[in-house]
C-alpha positions in Angstrom: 32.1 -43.2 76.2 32.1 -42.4 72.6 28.7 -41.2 71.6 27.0 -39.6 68.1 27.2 -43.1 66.0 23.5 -44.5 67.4 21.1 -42.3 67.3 19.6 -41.8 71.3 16.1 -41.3 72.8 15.1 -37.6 73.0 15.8 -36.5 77.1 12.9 -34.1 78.5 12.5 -32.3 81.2 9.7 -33.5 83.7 10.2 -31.0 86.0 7.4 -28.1 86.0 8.3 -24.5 87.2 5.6 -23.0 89.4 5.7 -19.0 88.5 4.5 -16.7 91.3 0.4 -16.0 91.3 -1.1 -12.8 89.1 -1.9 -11.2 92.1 1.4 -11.1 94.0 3.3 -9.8 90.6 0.5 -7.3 90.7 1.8 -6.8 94.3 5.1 -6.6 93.5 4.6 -4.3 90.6 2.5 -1.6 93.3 5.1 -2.2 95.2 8.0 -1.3 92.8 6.6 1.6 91.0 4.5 2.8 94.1 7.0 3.2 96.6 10.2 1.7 95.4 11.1 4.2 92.6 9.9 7.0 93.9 11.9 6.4 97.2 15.2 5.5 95.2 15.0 9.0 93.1 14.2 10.5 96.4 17.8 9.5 97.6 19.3 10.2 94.7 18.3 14.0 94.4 19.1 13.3 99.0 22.8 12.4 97.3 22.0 9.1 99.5 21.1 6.4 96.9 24.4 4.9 97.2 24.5 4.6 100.6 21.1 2.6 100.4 22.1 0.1 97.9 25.5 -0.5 99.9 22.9 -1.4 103.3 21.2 -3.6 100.7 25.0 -5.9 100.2 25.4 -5.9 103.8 22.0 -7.3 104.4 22.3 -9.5 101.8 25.9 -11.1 103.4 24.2 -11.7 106.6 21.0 -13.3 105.5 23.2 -15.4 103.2 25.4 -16.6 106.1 22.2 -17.3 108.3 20.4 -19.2 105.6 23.4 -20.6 103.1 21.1 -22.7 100.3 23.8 -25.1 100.1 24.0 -25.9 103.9 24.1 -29.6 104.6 24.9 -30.2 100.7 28.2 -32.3 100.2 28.5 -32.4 96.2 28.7 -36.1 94.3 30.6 -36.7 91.2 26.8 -36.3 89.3 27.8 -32.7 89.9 28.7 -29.7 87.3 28.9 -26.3 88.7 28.3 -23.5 86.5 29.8 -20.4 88.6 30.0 -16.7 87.9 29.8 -13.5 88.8 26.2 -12.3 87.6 25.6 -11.4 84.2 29.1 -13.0 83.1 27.9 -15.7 80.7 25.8 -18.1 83.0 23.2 -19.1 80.9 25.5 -19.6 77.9 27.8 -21.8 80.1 25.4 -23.8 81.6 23.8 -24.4 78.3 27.1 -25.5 76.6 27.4 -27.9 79.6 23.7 -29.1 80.3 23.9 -30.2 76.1 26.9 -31.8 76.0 26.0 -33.7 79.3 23.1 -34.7 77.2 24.6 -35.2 74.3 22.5 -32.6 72.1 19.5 -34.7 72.6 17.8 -33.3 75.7 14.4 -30.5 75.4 13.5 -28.0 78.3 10.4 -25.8 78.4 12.8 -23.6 80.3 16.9 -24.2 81.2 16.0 -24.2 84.8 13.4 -27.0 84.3 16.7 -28.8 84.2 19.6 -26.7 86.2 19.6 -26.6 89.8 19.8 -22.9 91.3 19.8 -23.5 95.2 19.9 -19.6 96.1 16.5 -18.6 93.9 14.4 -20.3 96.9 15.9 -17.6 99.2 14.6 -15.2 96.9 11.0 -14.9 97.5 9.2 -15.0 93.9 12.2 -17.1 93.0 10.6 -20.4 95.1 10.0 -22.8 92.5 11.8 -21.1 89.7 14.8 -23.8 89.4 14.3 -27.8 89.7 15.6 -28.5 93.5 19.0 -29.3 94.2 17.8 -32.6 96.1 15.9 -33.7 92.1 18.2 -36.7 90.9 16.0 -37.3 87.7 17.9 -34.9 85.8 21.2 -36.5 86.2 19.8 -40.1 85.8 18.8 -39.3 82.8 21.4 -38.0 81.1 23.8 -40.1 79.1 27.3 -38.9 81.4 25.1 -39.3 84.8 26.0 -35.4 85.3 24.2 -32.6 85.6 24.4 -28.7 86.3 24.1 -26.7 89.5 24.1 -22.8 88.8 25.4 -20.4 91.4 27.0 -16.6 91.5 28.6 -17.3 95.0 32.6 -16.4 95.8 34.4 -19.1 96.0 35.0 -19.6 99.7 31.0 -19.9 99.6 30.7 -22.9 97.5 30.8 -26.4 99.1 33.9 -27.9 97.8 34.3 -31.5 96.5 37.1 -33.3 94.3 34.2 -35.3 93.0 32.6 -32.5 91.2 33.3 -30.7 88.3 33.5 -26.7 88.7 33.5 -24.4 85.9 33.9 -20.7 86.2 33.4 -17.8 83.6 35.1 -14.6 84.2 33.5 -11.1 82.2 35.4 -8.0 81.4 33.7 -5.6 84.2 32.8 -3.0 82.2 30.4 -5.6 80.5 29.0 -6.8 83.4 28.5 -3.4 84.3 26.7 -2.6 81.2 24.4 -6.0 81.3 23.6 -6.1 85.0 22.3 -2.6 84.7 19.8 -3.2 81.8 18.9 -6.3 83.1 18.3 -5.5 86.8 16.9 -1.7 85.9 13.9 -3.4 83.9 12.3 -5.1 87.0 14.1 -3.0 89.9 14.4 0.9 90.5 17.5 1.5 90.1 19.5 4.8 90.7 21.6 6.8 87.6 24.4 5.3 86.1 27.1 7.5 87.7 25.3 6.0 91.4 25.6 2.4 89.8 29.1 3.1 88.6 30.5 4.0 92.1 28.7 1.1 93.5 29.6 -1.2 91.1 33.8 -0.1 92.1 33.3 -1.0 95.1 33.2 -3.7 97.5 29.3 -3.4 98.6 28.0 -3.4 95.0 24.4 -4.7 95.7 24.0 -7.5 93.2 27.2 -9.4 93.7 29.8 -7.9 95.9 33.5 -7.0 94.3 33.8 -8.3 90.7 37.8 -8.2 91.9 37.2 -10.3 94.9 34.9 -12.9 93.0 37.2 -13.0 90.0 40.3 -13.3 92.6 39.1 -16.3 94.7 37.8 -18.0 91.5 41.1 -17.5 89.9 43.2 -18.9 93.0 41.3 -22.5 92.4 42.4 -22.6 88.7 45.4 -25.5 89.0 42.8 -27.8 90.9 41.8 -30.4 88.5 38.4 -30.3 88.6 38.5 -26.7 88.1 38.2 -24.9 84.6 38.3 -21.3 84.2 36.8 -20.2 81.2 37.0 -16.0 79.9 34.0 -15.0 78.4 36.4 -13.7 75.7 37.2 -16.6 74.5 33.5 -17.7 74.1 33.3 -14.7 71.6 36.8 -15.5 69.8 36.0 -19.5 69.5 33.2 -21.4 70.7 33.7 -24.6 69.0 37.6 -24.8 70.6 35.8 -23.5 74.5 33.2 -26.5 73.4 35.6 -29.0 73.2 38.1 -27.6 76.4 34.8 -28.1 78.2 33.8 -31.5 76.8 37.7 -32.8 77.6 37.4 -31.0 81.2 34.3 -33.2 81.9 35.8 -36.3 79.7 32.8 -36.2 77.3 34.0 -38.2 74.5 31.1 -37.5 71.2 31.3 -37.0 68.0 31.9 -33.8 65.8 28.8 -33.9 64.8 27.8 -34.1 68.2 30.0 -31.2 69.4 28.8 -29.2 66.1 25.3 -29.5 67.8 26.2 -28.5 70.9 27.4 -25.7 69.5 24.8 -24.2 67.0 22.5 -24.8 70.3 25.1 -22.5 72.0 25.0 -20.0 69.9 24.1 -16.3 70.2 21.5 -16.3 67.2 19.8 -19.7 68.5 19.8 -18.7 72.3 18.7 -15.9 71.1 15.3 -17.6 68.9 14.4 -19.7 72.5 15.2 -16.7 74.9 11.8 -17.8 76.2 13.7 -20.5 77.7 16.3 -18.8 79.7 14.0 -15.7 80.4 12.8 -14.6 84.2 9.4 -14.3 84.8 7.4 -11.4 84.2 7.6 -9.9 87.5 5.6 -6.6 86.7 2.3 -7.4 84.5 2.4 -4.0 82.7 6.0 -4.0 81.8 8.6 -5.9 79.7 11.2 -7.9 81.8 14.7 -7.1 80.1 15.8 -9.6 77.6 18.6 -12.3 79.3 20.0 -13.1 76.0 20.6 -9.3 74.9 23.2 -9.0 72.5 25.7 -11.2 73.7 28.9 -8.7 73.2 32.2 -8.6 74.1 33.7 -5.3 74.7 30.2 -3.4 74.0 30.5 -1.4 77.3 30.3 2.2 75.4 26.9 1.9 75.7 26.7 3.6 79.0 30.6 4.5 79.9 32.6 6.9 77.8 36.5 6.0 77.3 37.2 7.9 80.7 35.1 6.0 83.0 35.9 2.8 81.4 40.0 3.5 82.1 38.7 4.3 85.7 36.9 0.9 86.2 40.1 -0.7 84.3 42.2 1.0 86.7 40.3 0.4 89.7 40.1 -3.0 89.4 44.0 -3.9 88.1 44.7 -2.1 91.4 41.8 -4.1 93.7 43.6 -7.8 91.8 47.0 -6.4 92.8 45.6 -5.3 96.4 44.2 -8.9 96.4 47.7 -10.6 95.9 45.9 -12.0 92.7 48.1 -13.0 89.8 44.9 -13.0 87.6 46.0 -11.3 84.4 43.3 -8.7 84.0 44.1 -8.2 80.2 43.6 -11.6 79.4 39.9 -11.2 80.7 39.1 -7.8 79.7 39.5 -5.1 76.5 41.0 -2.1 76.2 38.5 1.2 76.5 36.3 1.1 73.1 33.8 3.6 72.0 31.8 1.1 70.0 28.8 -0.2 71.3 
């Protein structure tokens, strides 16, 4: 359906996000700063930290298996899913999608008032973050009768249907490394960067598994046709020409001024004005959460790895994809070391 040429009703959210209570972020932030950090810098003068934060991935593996948000969900042909490995792109993505879905005429107090996250209710202050998975209004009302679902699961974790639409966005590592440990260190103790590093090359990292394994599986689906692998590199090189692959992937047929929209709403200097709209809540009253929307780089990990730690995690993982049997070209994905920030 070609649309752009009549001018369409405005699409808002009518979902509401209920945030957790002042008291039990008060809680949480006692909790954090109280016990929490002072343990974690405890084990890392103990040497132990990363043995901690590995018990924290197995844990996490089990209770996912035991209580799998997606249990019992067969996925319809209303269905987009937005997956990554955390702090690959997500937000972006799903906002790309969730607009041209909507055609560029649909308004959100917050991009989860509108994108389904089934895993956040497993995660405590997370319960009522995202509209449930189960909420039909969202795709009703949009013009393509589709809508997003968010998730950072592997592969092999995701219910699969050929009805739905799957698109995944793979990050050089040393960026996700760099993001996930601003983001996660503003609301969680976390231990010193050379602890995070040899947790992050690894298969236990705490907040996502193995980047190789998740990149791997994702990889393997790629000739399915409902399938579209996306690089976050290619976001950065040309966003109007990963606009439009997405559009065709999810046969959105607009207009150029339509997908000219879509993408000044996608880009890094208006996500960045309405960051209040893809932010987490403010978890600890007396401190700033990390922006989500930070700057949005491509090959910025310097900021934390020199040039020999960054040809270590390079080299790590070319030989975890080739211990994989993946065929995933890691160059096509990732930069070279860079000292620039």
């Amino acid at each position: 359906m070609l649309a752009g040429t009549v001018k369409q009703p405005l699409i808002t959210a009518t979902f509401r996000r209920v945030p957790p209570s002042l008291s039990a972020r008060i809680a949480y932030g006692l909790l954090v700063d109280g016990a929490l950090r002072p343990f974690v810098r405890a084990m890392e003068k103990c040497g132990c930290a990363d043995r901690v934060f590995r018990s924290m991935r197995r844990r996490q593996i089990g209770e996912r298996s035991a209580a799998n948000p997606f249990a019992g969900y067969t996925p319809t042909e209303h269905d987009v899913f937005v997956a990554t490995y955390a702090k690959s792109g997500t937000n972006w993505m799903m906002q790309i999608v969730h607009q041209l879905l909507n055609h560029a005429r649909c308004e959100y107090d917050h991009i989860h008032q509108v994108v389904a996250w089934p895993a956040g209710k497993y995660l405590g202050a997370m319960r009522g973050y995202a509209i449930p998975i189960e909420d039909e209004s969202v795709w009703r009302a949009s013009p393509e009768q589709k809508r997003v679902i968010k998730t950072h699961f592997d592969w092999h974790e995701l219910p699969y249907s050929e009805r739905a639409r799957y698109i995944v966005v793979i990050r050089d590592p040393k960026d996700v490394f760099v993001s996930s440990y601003f983001f996660f260190g503003a609301t969680f103790p976390l231990p010193s960067v050379d602890t995070w590093f040899k947790l992050f090359c690894s298969p236990d990292f705490p907040m996502g598994g193995s980047w190789a394994e998740s990149s791997a599986g994702y990889w393997a689906e790629r000739d399915r046709g409902n399938v579209l692998v996306v690089s976050f590199k290619a976001l950065k090189r040309d966003l109007e020409g990963t606009v439009r692959r997405v559009a065709q992937f999810l046969d959105v047929r607009v207009t150029d001024d339509v997908i000219r929209t879509v993408c000044r709403r996608s880009s890094f200097e208006y996500m960045k004005e309405v960051e209040h709209k893809f932010g987490v809540w403010k978890m600890i009253p007396w401190r700033s959460t990390s922006p989500l929307i930070r700057n949005g780089t491509h090959g910025g990990s310097g900021q934390l790895l020199d040039l020999r730690k960054q040809a270590e995690m390079d080299a790590y993982f070319t030989n975890e994809l080739k211990r994989l049997g993946s065929d995933l070209d890691y160059e096509d994905f990732c930069d070279p070391p860079s000292a620039g920030s």
